[in-house]
Every structure is written in C-alpha cells, then in structure tokens.
Backbone as CSV, one residue per row, in Angstrom:
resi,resn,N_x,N_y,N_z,CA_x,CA_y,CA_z,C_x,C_y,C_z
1,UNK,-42.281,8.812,-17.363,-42.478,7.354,-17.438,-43.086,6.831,-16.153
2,UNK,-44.072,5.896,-16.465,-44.403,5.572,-15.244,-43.406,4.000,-14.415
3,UNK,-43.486,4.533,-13.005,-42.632,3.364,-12.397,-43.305,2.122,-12.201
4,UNK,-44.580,2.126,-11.400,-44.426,0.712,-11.303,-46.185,0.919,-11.376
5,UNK,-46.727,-0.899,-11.992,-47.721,-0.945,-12.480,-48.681,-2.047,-11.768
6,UNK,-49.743,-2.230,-11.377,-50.614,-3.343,-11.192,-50.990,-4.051,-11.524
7,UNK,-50.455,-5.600,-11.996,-51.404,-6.484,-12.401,-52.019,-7.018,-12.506
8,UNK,-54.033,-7.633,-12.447,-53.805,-8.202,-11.349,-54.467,-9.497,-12.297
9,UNK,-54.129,-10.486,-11.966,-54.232,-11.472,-12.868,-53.133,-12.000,-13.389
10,UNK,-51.720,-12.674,-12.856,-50.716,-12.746,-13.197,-50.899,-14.623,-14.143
11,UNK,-51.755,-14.945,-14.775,-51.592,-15.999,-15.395,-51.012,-16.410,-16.680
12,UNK,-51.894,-16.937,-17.756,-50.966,-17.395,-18.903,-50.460,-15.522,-19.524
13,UNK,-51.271,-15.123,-19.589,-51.351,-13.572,-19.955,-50.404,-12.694,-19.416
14,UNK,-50.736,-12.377,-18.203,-50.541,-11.731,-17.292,-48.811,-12.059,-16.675
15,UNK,-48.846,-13.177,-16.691,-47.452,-13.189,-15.837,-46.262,-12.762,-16.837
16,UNK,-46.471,-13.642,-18.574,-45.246,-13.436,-19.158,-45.523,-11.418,-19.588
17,UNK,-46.438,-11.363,-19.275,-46.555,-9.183,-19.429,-45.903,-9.035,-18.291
18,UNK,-45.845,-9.138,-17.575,-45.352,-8.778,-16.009,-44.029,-8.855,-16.011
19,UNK,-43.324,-9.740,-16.715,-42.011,-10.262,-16.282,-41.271,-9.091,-17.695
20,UNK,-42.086,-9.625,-18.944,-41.868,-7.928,-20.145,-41.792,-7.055,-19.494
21,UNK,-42.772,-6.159,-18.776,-42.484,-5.097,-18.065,-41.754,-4.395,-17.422
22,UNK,-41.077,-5.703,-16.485,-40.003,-5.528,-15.343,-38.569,-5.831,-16.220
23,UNK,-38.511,-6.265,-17.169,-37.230,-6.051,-18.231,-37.319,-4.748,-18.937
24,UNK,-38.873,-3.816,-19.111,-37.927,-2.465,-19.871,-38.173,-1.297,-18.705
25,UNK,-37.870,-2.232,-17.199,-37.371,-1.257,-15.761,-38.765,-0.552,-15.554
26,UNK,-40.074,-1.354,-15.278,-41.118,-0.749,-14.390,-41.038,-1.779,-13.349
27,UNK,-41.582,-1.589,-12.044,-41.991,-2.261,-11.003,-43.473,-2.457,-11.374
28,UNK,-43.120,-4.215,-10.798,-44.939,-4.634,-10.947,-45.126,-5.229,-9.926
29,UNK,-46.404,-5.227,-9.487,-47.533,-5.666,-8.696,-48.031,-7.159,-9.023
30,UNK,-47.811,-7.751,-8.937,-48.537,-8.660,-9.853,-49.595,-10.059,-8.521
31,UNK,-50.974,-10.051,-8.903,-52.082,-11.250,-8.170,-52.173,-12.259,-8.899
32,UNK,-52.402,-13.202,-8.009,-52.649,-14.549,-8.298,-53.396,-14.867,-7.186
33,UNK,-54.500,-16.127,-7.537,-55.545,-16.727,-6.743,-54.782,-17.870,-5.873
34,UNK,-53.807,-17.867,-6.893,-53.244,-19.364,-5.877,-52.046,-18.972,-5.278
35,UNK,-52.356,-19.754,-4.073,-50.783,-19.130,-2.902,-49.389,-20.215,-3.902
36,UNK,-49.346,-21.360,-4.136,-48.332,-22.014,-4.993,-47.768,-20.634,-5.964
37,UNK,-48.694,-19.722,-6.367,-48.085,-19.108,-7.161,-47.212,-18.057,-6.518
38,UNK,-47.321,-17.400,-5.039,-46.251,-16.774,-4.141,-44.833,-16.392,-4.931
39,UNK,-44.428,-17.857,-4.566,-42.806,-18.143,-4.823,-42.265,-18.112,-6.280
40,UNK,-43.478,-18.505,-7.370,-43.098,-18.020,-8.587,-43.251,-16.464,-8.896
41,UNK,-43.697,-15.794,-8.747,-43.854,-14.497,-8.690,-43.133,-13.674,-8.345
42,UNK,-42.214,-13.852,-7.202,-41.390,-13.626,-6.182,-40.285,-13.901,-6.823
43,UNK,-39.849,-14.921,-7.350,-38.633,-15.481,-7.728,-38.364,-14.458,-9.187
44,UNK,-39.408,-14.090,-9.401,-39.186,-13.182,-11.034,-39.295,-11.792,-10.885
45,UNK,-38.908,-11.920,-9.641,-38.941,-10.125,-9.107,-40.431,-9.406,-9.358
46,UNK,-41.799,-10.077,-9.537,-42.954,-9.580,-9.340,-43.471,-9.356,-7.790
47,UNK,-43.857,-8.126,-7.629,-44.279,-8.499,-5.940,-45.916,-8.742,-5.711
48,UNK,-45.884,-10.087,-5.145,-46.837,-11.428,-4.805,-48.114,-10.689,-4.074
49,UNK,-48.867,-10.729,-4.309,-50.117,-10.552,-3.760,-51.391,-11.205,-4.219
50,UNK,-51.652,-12.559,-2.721,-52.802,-13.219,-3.321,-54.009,-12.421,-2.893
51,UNK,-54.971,-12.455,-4.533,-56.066,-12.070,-3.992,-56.799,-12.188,-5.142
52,UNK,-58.607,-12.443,-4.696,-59.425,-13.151,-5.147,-60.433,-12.416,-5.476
53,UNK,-61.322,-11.953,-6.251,-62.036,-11.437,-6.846,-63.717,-12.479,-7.075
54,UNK,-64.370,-11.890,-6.085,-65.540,-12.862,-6.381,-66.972,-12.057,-6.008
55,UNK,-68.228,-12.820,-6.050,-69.311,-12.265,-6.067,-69.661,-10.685,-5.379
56,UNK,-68.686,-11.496,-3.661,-69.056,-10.671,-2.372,-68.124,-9.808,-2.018
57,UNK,-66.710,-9.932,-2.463,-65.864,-9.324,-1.629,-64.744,-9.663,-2.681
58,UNK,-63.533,-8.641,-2.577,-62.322,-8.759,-2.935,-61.204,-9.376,-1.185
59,UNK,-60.598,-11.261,-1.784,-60.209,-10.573,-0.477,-58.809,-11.173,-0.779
60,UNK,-58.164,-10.315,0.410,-56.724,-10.066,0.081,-56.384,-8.671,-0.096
61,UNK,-55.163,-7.940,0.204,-54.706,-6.518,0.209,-55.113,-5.781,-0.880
62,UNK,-56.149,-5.436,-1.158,-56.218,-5.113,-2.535,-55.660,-3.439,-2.486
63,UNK,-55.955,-2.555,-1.224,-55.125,-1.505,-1.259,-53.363,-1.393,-1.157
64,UNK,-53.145,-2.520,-0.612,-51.519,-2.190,-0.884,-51.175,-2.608,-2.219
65,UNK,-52.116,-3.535,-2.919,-51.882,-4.112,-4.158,-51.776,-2.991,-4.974
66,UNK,-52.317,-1.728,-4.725,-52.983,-0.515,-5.568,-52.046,0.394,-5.163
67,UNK,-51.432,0.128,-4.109,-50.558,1.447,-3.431,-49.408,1.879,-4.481
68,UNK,-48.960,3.041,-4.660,-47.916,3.652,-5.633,-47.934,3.249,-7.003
69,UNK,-48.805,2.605,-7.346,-49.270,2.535,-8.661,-49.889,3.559,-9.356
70,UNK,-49.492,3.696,-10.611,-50.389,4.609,-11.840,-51.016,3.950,-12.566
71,UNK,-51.004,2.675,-12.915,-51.961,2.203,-13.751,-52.056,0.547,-13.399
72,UNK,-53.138,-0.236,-13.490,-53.926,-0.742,-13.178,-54.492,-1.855,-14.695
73,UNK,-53.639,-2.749,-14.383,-54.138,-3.754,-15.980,-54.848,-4.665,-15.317
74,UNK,-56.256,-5.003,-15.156,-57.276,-5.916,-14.935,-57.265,-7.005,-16.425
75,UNK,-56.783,-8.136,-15.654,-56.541,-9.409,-16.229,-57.648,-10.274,-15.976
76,UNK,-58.354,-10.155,-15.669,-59.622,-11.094,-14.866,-60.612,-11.584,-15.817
77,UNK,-60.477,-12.739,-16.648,-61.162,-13.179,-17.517,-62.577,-13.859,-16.781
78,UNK,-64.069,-13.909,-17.055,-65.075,-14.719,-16.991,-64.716,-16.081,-16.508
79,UNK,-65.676,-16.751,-15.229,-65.154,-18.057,-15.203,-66.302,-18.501,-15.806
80,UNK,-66.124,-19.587,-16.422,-66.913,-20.678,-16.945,-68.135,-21.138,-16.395
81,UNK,-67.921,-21.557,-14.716,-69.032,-21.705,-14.015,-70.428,-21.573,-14.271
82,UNK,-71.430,-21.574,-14.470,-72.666,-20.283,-14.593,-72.611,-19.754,-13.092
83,UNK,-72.746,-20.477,-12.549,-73.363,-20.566,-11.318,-71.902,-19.003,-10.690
84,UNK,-70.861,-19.303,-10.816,-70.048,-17.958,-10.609,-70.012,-17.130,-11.302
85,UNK,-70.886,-16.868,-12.673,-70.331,-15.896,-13.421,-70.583,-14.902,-14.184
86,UNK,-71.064,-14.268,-12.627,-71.951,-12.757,-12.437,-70.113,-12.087,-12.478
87,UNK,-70.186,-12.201,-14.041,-68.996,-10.939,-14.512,-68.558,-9.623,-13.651
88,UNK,-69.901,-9.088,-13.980,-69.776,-7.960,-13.754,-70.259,-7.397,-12.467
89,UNK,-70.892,-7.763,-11.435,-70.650,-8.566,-10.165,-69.478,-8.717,-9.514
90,UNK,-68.932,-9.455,-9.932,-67.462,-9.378,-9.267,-66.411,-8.339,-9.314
91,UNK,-66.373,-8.015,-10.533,-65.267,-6.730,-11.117,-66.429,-5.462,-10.077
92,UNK,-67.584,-5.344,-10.009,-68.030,-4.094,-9.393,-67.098,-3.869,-7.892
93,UNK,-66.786,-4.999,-7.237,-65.901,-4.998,-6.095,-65.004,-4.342,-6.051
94,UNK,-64.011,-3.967,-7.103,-63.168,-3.502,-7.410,-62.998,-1.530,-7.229
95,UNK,-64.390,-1.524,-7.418,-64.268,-0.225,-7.559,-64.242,1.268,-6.879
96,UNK,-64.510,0.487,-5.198,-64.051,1.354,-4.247,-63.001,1.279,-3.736
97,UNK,-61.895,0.190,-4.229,-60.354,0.300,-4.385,-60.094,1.662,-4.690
98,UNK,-60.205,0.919,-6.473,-59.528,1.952,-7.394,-59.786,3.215,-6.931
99,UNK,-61.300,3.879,-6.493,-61.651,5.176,-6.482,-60.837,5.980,-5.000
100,UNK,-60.390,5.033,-4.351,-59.561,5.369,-2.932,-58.333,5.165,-3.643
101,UNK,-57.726,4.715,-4.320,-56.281,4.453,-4.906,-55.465,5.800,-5.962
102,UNK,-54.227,6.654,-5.683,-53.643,7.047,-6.896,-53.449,6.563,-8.215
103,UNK,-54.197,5.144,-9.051,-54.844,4.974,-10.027,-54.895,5.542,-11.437
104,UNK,-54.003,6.130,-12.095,-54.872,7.129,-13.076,-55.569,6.510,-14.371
105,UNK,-54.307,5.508,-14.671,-55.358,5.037,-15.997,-55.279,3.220,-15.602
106,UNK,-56.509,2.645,-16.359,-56.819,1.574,-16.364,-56.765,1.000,-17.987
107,UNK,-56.033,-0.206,-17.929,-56.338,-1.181,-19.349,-56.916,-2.411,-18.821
108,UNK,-57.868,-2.672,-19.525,-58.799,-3.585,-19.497,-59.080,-4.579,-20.713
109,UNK,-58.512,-5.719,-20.369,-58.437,-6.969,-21.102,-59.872,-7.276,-21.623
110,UNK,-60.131,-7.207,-22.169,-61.054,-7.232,-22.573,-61.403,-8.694,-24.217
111,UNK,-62.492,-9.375,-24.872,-62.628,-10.119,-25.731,-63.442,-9.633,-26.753
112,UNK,-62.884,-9.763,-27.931,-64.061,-9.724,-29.550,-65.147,-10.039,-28.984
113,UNK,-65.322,-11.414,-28.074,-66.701,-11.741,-27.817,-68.164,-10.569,-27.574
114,UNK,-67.634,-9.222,-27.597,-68.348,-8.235,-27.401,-68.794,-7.797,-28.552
115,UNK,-68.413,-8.641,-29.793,-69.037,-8.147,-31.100,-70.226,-9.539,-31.240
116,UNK,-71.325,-9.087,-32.321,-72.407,-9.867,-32.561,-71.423,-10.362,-33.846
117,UNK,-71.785,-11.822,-34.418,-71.338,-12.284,-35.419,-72.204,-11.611,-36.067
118,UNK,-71.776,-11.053,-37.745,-72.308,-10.182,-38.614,-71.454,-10.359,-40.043
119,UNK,-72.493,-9.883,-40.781,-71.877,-10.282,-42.461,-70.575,-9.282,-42.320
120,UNK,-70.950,-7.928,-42.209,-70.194,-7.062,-42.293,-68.441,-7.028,-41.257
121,UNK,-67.340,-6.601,-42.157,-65.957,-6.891,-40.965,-66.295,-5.899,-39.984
122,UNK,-66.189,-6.123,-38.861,-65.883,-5.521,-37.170,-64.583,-5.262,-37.396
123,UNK,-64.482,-3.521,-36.762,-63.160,-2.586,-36.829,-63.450,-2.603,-35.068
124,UNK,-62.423,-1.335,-34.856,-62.929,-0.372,-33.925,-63.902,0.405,-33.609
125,UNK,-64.073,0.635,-34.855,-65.358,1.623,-35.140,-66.915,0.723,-34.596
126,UNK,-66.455,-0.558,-34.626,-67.833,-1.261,-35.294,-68.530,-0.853,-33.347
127,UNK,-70.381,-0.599,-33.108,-70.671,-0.575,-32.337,-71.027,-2.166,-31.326
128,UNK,-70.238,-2.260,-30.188,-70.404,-3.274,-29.564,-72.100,-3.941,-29.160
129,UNK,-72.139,-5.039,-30.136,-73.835,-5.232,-29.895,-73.298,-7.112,-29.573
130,UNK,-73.582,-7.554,-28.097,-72.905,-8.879,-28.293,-74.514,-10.040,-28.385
131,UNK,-74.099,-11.131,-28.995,-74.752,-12.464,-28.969,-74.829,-12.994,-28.069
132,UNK,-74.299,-13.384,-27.157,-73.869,-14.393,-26.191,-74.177,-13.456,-24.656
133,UNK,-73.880,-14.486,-23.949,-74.226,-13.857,-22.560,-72.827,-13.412,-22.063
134,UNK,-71.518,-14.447,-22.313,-70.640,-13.931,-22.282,-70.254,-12.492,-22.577
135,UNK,-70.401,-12.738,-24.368,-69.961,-11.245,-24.659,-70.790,-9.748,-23.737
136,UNK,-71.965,-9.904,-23.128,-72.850,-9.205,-22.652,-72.198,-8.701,-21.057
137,UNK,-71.739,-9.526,-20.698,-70.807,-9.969,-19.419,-69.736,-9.233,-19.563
138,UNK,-69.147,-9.614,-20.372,-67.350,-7.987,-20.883,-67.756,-6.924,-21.276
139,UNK,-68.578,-6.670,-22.097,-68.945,-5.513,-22.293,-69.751,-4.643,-20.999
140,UNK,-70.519,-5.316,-20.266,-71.036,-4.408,-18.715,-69.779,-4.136,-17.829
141,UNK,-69.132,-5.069,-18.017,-67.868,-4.633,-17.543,-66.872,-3.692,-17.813
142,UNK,-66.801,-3.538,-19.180,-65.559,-2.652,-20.029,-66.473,-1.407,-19.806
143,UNK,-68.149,-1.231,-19.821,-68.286,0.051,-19.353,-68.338,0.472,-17.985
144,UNK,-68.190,-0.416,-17.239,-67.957,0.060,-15.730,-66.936,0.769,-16.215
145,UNK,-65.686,0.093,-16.326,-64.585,0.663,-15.755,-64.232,1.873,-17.074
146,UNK,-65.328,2.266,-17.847,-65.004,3.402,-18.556,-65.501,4.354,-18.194
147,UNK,-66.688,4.250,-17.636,-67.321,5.545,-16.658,-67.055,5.647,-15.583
148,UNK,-65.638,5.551,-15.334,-65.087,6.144,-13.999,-64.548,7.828,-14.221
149,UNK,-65.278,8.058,-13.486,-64.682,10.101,-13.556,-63.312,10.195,-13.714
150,UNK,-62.474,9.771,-12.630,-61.516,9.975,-12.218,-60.341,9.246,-13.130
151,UNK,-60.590,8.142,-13.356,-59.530,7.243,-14.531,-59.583,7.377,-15.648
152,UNK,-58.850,6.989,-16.483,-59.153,7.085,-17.659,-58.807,5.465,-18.339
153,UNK,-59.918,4.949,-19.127,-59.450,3.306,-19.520,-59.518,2.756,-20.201
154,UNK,-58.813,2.364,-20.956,-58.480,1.571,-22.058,-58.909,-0.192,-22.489
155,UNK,-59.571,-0.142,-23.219,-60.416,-1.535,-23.329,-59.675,-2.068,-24.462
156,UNK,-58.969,-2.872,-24.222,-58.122,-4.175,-25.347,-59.097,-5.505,-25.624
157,UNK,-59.565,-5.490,-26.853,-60.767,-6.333,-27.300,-59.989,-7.510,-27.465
158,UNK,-59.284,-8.663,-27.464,-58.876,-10.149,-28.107,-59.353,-11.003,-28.117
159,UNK,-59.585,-11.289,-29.528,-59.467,-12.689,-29.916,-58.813,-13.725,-29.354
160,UNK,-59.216,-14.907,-30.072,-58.322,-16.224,-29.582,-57.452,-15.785,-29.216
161,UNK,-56.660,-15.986,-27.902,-55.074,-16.475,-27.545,-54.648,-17.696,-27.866
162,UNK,-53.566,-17.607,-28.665,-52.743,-18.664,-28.828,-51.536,-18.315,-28.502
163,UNK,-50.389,-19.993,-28.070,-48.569,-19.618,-28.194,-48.372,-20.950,-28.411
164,UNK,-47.282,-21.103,-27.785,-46.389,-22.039,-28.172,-46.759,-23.276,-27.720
165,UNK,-47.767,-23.252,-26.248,-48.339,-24.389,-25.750,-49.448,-23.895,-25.483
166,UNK,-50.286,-23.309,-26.006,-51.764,-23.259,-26.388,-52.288,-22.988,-28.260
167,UNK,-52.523,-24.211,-28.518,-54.056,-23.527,-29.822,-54.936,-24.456,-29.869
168,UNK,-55.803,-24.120,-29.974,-56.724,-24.623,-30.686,-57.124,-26.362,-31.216
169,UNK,-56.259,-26.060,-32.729,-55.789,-27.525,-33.332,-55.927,-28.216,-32.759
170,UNK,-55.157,-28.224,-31.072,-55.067,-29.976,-29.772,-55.913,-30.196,-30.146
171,UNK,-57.394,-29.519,-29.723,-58.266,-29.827,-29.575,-59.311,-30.371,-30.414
172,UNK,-59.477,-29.794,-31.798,-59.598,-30.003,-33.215,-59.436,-31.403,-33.810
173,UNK,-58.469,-31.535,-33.553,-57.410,-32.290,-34.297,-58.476,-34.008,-34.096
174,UNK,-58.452,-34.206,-35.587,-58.770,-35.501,-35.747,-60.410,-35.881,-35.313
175,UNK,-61.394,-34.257,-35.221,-62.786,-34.781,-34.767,-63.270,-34.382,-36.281
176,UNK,-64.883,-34.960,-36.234,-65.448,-34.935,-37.110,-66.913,-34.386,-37.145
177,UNK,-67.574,-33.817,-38.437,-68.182,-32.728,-38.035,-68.686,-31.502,-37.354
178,UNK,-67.326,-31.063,-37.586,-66.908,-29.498,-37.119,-67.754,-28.380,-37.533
179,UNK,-68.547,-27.198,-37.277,-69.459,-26.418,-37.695,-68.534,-25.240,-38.802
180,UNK,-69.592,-24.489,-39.280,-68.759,-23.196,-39.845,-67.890,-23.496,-40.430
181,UNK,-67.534,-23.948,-41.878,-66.418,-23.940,-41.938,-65.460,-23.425,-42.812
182,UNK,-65.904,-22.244,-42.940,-65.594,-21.020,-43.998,-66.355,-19.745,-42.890
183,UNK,-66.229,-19.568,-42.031,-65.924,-18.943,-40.808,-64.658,-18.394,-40.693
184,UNK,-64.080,-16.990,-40.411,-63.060,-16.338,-40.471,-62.611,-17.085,-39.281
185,UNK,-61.054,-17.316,-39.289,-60.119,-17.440,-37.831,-59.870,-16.195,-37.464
186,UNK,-60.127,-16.117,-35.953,-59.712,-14.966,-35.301,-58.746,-15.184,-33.638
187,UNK,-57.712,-15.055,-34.416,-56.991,-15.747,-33.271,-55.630,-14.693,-33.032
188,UNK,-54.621,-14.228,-31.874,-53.778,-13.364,-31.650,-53.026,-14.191,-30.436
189,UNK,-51.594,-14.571,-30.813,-50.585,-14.477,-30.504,-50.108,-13.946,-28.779
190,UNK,-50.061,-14.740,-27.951,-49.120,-14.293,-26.680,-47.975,-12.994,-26.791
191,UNK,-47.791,-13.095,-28.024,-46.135,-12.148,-27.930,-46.719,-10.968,-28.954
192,UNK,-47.936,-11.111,-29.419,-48.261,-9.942,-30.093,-49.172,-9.213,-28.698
193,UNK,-49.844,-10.107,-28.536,-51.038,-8.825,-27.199,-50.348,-8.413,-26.507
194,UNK,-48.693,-8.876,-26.110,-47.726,-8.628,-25.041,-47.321,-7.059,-25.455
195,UNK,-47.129,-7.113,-26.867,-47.024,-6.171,-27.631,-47.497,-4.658,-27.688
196,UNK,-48.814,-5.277,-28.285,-49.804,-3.867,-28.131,-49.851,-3.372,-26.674
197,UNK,-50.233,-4.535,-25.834,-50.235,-3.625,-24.377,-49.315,-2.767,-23.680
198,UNK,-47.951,-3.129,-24.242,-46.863,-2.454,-23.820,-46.738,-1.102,-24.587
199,UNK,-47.053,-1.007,-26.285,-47.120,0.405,-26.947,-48.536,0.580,-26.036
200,UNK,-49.451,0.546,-25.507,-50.405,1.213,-24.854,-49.799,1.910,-23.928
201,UNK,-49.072,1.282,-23.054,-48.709,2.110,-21.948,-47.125,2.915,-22.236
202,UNK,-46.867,2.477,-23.178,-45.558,3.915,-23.477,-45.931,4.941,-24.772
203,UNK,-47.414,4.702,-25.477,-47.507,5.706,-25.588,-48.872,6.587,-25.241
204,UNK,-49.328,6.528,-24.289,-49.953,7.325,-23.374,-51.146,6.765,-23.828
205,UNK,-51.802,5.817,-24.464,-52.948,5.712,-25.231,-54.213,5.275,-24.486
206,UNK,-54.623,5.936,-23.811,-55.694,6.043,-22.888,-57.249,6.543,-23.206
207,UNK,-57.972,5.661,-22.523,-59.728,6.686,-23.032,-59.641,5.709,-24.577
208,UNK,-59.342,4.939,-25.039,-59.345,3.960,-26.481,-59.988,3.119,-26.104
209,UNK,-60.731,2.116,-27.398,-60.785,0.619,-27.596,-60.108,0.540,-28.599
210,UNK,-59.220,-0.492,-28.084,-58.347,-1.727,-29.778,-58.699,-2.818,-29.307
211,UNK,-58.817,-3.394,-30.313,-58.704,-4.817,-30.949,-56.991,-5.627,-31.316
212,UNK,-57.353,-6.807,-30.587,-56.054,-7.683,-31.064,-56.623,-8.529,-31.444
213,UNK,-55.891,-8.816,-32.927,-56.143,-9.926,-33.725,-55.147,-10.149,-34.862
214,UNK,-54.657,-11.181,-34.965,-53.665,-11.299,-35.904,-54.186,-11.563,-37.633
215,UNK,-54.014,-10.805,-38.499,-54.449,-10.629,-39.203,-54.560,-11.709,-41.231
216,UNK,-54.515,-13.010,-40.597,-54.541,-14.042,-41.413,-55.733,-13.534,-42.240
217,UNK,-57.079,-13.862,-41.732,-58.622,-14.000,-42.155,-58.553,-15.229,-42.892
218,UNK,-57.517,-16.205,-42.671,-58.376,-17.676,-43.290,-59.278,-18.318,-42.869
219,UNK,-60.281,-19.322,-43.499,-61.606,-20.096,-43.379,-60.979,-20.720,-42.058
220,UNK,-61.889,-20.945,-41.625,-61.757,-22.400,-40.289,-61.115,-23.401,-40.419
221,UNK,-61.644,-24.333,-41.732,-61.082,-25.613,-42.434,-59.411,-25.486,-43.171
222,UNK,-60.060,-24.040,-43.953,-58.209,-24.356,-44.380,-57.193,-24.276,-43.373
223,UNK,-57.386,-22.647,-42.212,-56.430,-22.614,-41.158,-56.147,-23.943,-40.375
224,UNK,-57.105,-24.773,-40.021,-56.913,-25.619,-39.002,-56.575,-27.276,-39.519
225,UNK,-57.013,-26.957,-41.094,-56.337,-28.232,-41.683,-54.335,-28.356,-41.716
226,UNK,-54.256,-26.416,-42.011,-53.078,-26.314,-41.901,-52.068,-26.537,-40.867
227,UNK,-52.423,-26.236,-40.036,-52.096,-26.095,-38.506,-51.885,-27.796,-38.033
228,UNK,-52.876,-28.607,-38.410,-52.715,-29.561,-38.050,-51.722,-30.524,-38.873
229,UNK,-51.621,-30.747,-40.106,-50.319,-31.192,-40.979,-48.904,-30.341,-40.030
230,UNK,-49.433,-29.346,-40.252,-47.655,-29.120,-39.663,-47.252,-29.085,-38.320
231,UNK,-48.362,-29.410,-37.055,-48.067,-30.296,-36.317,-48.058,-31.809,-36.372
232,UNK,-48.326,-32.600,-37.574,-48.248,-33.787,-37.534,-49.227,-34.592,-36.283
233,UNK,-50.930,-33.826,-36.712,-51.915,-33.986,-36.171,-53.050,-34.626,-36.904
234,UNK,-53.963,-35.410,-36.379,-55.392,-35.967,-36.904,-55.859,-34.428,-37.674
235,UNK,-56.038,-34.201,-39.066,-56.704,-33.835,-39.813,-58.310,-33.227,-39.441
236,UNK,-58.810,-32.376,-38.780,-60.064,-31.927,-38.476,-60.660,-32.184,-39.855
237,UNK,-62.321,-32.794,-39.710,-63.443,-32.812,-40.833,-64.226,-31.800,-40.175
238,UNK,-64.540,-31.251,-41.279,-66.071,-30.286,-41.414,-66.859,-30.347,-41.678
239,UNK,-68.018,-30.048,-41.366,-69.695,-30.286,-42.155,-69.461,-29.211,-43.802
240,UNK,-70.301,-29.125,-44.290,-70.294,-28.533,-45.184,-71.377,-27.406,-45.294
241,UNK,-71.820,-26.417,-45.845,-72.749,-26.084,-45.619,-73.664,-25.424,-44.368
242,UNK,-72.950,-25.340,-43.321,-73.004,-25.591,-42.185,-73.044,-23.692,-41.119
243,UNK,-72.996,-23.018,-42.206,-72.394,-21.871,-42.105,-73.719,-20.745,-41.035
244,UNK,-73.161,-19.998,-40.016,-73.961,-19.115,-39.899,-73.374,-17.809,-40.284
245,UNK,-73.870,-16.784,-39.392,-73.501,-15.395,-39.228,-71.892,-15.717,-39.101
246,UNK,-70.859,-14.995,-39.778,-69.715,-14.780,-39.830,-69.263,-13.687,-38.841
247,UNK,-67.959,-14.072,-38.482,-67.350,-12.787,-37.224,-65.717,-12.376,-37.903
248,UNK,-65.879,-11.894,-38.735,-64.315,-11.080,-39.462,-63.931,-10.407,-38.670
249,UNK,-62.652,-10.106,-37.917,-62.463,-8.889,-37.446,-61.117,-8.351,-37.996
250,UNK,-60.878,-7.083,-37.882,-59.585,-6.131,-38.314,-59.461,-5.281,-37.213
251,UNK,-57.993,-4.922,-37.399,-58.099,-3.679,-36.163,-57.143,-2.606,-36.956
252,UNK,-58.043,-2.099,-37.357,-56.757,-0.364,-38.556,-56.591,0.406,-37.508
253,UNK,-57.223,0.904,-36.688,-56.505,1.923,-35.446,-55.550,1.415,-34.478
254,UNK,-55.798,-0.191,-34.133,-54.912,-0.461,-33.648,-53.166,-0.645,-34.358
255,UNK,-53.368,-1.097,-35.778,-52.772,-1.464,-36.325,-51.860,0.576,-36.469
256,UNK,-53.012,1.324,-36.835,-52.109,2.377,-37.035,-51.486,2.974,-36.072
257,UNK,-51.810,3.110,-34.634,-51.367,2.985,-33.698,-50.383,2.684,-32.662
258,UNK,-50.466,1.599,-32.903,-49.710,0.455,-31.856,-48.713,0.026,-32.459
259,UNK,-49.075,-0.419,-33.420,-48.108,-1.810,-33.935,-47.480,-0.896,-35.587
C-alpha cells in the first residue's frame, strides 16, 4: 500500500480527495495557490504547501512537496485567462521535479473536453480528436505526462462537476434561448470522481484513460427543466431546432473497472 500521496491542487476537487484519503490512513501532501488556505489544510491534517504553477517557473517547494511520495495527482485545471493559458506551458514546469523525484505513478485530472462533439457515443476507446482550444490544451498535456519513461500515468477524463453547492441549473435557471437542446448531459458528481480516483489508486490501475461521467444521457431541456422544478428555480427556455454536433459519453472500462 502506498503511504503518502501528492496533491497538488487542493481545491473544490482536490481538497475533499485529500481529506478521503487521509481517512482510509494515507499521508497527503496537499498545494494551494493561496496562503489563507495554509491553516485550512493544516487543520485537516493535510501538509500545506503553497505553490504556484505558471508560465515561467514553479514557485514554492515543489521538491519537498514531491519528497517520499509515490504518486502524484495533478489537479491543475486550465485558467480561463487567454492571456495565461499556455496549458501546457505551465504543467511543462513540472517536469524536472517529477523526473528528480521517487514519483512512480501519476493521475492526471484530466476533461471530456478532449473529445470532438460527434454523432457517434465517445467510450474509452473513442480516439481523442478535440474542437476547442481548450480541449487541445488537456490533451498536450495528458500526453506530456504519459510519455514520461520513468512514470507511469493515468489520465481521468471528466465531465461536468457537480455537488451539493455547485450545478449548473444556478446558472440556467430562468434564461431564455438556451442552445442544443436535445444535447446529451454530461455531468459527474464530487463523490463519484472521489470515487473512481480512489479505486485507481488501490487498485494499481496505472498506464489507463477513464472517463467520469454519470450515466443519466438525458436531453439538456428535460435534465435542466428537471433540476430546476426541484430546486424551486426559474424554468430554463430553449431554442428549438437549434442543435449541433452531439457529445454522448459512456465509460464501460471505467465502469467495469472501477466502479
């Protein structure tokens, strides 16, 4: 079993995995950009290390962050910015850490956004061809850190995150002429990705891509009409007709797998 793990990205994601972790008795590592976050980290028995991940430089301990660790969960989602968000650029910083670090395997957070919307459902199987600049951005990334000699790494594809105080709907809720709207929902759960990532690392499942996605496949309009009645929310309208390229996804290996 391995003892203690790296996180680095301790946010909406990252922190409640961190604190899972350290309840089934691993030691974690866990980064954050913001020093406020120190004392929360600390207080949950994660040990605190700020540090920042950007164009030029990683800065902050990133070798003690790495020290006595076996594995290495890169939490580091795309910022929004344009102007910051040379993806894969930044994560390249990373990699004369790891290659100086005892390191062995890496999971890598990774997004669906690495699939092209397509008639056909996206598995595991399906070959990563992305639309967007984003998706183009995770995917240069997920193959960095797969052609490392020495590691071995695991790319976790997700969909929407949602929980208990994040979906969607807020935002939805009560606008009018909404696109797509017989468009698959592709959305996965805080306490399910918490999930899979944890059968990743107890059962050795390394050198993979899975997919997280919770497996509804309702339209846009019906899911989010639903969602919104039973929060006792403004009703989202849709265009009609309105439809492009569709993005279905499934995950059967993960599903046979993991979960």
């Amino acid at each position: 079993m391995y003892k203690q793990i790296s996180v680095l990205g301790c946010g909406w994601l990252g922190f409640p995995l961190a604190k899972h972790l350290i309840a089934l008795g691993y030691t974690i590592n866990g980064s954050s950009t913001s020093p406020d976050k120190m004392d929360v980290l600390k207080e949950n028995n994660i040990n605190p290390f700020l540090i920042e991940v950007n164009e030029n430089e990683v800065i902050g301990n990133m070798s003690l962050f790495l020290e006595g660790s076996d594995i290495l969960i890169i939490n580091v989602p795309p910022q929004r910015k344009l102007n910051l968000n040379n993806y894969q650029l930044r994560l390249e910083n990373l990699l004369l850490y790891i290659k100086q670090s005892n390191i062995k395997h890496i999971l890598f957070v990774s997004s669906t956004s690495a699939y092209a919307h397509q008639k056909e459902l996206i598995t595991e199987d399906t070959i990563a061809k992305p639309d967007s600049k984003a998706g183009q951005d995770i995917l240069a990334a997920e193959q960095m850190f797969q052609n490392l000699s020495t590691q071995k790494t695991t790319v976790l594809r997700l969909a929407g995150l949602i929980g208990e105080d994040r979906h969607p709907v807020n935002f939805l809720a009560g606008r009018k002429d909404l696109p797509n709207p017989h468009h698959a929902v592709n959305l996965i759960h805080l306490d399910e990705c918490i999930k899979i990532m944890t059968k990743i690392i107890q059962t050795d499942s390394w050198g993979e891509v899975f997919i997280g996605v919770d497996q509804q496949h309702l339209d846009r309009k019906t899911y989010y009409t639903q969602q919104a009645i039973n929060r006792q929310l403004p009703i989202p309208h849709f265009e009609e007709n309105s439809d492009v390229l569709d993005k279905k996804i499934d995950n059967p290996l993960t599903k046979e797998k993991l979960l």
